[in-house]
C-alpha positions as CSV (number, residue, x, y, z in Angstrom):
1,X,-12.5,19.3,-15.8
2,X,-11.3,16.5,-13.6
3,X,-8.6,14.3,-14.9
4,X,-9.2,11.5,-17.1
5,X,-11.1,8.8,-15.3
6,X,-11.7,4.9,-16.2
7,X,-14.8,3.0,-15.3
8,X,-16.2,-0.1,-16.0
9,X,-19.6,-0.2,-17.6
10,X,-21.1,-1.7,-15.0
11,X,-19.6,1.4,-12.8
12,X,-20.3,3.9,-15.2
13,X,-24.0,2.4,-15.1
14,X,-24.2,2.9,-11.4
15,X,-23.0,6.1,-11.1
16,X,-25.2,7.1,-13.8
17,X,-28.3,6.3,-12.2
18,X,-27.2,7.3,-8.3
19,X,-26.5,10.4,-10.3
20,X,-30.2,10.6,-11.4
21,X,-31.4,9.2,-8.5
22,X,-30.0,12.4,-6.4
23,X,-31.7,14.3,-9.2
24,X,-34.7,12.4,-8.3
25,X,-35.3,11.3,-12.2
26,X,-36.2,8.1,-13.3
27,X,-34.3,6.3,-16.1
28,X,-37.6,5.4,-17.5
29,X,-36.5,5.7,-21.5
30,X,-39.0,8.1,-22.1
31,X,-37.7,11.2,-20.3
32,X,-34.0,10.5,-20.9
33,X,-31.8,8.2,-22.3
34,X,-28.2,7.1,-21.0
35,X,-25.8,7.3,-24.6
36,X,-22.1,7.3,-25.0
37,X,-19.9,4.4,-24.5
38,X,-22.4,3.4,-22.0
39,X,-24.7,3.0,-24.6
40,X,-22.8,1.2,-26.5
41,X,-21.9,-1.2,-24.2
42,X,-17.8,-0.6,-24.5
43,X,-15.9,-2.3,-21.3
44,X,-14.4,0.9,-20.0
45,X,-16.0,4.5,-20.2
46,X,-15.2,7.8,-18.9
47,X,-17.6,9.8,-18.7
48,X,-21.3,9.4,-18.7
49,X,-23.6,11.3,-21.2
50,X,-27.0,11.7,-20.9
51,X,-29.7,13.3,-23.4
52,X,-32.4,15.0,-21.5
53,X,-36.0,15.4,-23.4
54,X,-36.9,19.6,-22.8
55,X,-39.3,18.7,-19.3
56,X,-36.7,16.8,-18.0
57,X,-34.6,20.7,-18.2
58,X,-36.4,22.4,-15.9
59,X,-36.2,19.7,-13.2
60,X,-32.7,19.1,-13.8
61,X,-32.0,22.6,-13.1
62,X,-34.1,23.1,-9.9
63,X,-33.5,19.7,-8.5
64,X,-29.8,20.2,-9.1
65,X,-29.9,23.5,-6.7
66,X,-31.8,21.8,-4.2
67,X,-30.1,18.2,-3.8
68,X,-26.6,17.2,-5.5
69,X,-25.1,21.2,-5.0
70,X,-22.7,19.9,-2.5
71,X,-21.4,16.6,-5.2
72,X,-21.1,18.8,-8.4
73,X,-18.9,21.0,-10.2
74,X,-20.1,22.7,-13.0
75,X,-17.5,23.6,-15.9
76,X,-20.6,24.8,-17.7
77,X,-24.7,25.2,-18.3
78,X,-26.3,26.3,-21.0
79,X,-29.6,25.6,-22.8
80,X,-28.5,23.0,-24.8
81,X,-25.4,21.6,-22.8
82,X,-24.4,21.1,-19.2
83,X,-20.9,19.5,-18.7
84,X,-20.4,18.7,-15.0
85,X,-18.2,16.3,-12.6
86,X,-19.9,14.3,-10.7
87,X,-18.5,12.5,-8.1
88,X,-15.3,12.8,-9.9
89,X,-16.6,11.2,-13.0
90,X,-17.5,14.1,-15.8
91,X,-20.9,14.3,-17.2
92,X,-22.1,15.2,-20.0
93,X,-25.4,16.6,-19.9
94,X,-27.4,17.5,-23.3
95,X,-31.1,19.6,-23.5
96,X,-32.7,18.5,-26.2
97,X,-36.2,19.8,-28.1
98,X,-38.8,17.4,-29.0
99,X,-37.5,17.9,-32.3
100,X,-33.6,16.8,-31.5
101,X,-33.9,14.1,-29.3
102,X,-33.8,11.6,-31.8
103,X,-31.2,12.5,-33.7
104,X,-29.2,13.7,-30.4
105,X,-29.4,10.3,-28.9
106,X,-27.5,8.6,-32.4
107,X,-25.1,11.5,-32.4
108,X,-24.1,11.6,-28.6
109,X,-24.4,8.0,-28.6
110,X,-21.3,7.7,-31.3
111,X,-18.8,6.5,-31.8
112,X,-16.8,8.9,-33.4
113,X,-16.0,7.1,-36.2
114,X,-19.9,6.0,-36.6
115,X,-20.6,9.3,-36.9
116,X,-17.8,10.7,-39.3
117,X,-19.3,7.4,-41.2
118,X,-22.9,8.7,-41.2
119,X,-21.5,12.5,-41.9
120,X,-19.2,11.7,-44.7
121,X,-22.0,9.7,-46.8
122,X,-24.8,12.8,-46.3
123,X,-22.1,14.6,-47.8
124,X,-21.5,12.6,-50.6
125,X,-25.1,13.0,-51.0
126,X,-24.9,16.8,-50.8
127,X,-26.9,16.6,-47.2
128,X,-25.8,17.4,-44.0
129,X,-26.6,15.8,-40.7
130,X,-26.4,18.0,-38.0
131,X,-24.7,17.2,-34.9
132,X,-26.6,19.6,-32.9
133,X,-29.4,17.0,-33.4
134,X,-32.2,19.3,-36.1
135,X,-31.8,15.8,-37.9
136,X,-30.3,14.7,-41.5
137,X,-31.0,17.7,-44.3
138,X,-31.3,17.5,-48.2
139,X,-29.4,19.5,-50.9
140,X,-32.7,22.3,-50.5
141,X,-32.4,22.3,-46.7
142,X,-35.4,20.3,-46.3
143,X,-35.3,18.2,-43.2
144,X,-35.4,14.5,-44.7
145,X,-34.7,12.5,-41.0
146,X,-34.2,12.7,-37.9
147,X,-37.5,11.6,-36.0
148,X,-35.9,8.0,-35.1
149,X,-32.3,7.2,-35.5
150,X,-33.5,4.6,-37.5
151,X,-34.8,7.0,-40.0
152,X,-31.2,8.7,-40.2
153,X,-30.1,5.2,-41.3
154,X,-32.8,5.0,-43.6
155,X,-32.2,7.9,-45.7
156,X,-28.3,7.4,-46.3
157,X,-29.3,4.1,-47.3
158,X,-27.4,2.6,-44.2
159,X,-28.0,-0.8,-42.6
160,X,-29.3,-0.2,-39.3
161,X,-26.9,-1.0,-36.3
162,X,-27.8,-1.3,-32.9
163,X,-26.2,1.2,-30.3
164,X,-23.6,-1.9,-29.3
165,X,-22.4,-2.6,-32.9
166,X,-21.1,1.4,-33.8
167,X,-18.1,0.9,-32.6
């Protein structure tokens, strides 16, 4: 990976979408959804993530051969994970199923701490929420949440907090 890079979030907004604008993607909200720091709004990022909904994939993958080969490096792709540089700036790039997406954008949209948080009081509970973004599961293994990030909130009796306010 490329070396640690600072941004501001304005310029970790623009690269973000000339980065899907090469892909030829629109950042319409319902395909994808920019999360991270970005997200959240911090001052200073340094990398961008982005979770993709499972059409978005296959475009992703063939535009990617066709138009940004020459501005990429890839330090891996997989079905559920791409992790790229981008015009120096590393990207995080996550696959989700229309099952995950929810859950994927409150977990890769952090923070850190917001998410030990969340963790820690589905353990107390005796659930699990899954980072890999199946959702928020009961002591029987039922999935409980996970179809909003709202509902994640919900369940583990949290108030609700707006992507800007975790930290």
């Amino acid at each position: 990976m490329s070396n640690k890079v600072e941004l501001s979030l304005q310029d970790g907004m623009r690269i973000a979408h000339e980065f899907l604008g090469a892909l030829r993607i629109v950042d319409d909200g319902d395909e994808l959804k920019i999360v991270g720091s970005i997200r959240r709004l911090r001052p200073v990022v340094h990398d961008v993530d982005i979770v993709f909904r499972p059409d978005t994939h296959i475009a992703l993958k063939v535009s990617y051969l066709k138009e940004v080969e020459k501005s990429v490096e890839v330090h891996k792709w997989g079905y559920k994970l791409a992790a790229i540089t981008y015009c120096g700036v590393p990207f995080d790039l996550y696959f989700s199923t229309p099952e995950t997406f929810d859950t994927l954008l409150l977990i890769r949209t952090g923070s850190k701490e917001n998410n030990i948080r969340l963790c820690s009081i589905a353990k107390s509970k005796g659930w699990k929420l899954h980072a890999s973004g199946d959702g928020l599961f009961n002591e029987r293994g039922e999935r409980i949440a996970g179809d909003s990030e709202r509902s994640i909130y919900d369940a583990l009796g949290v108030p609700w907090q707006e992507p800007w306010e975790r930290g």
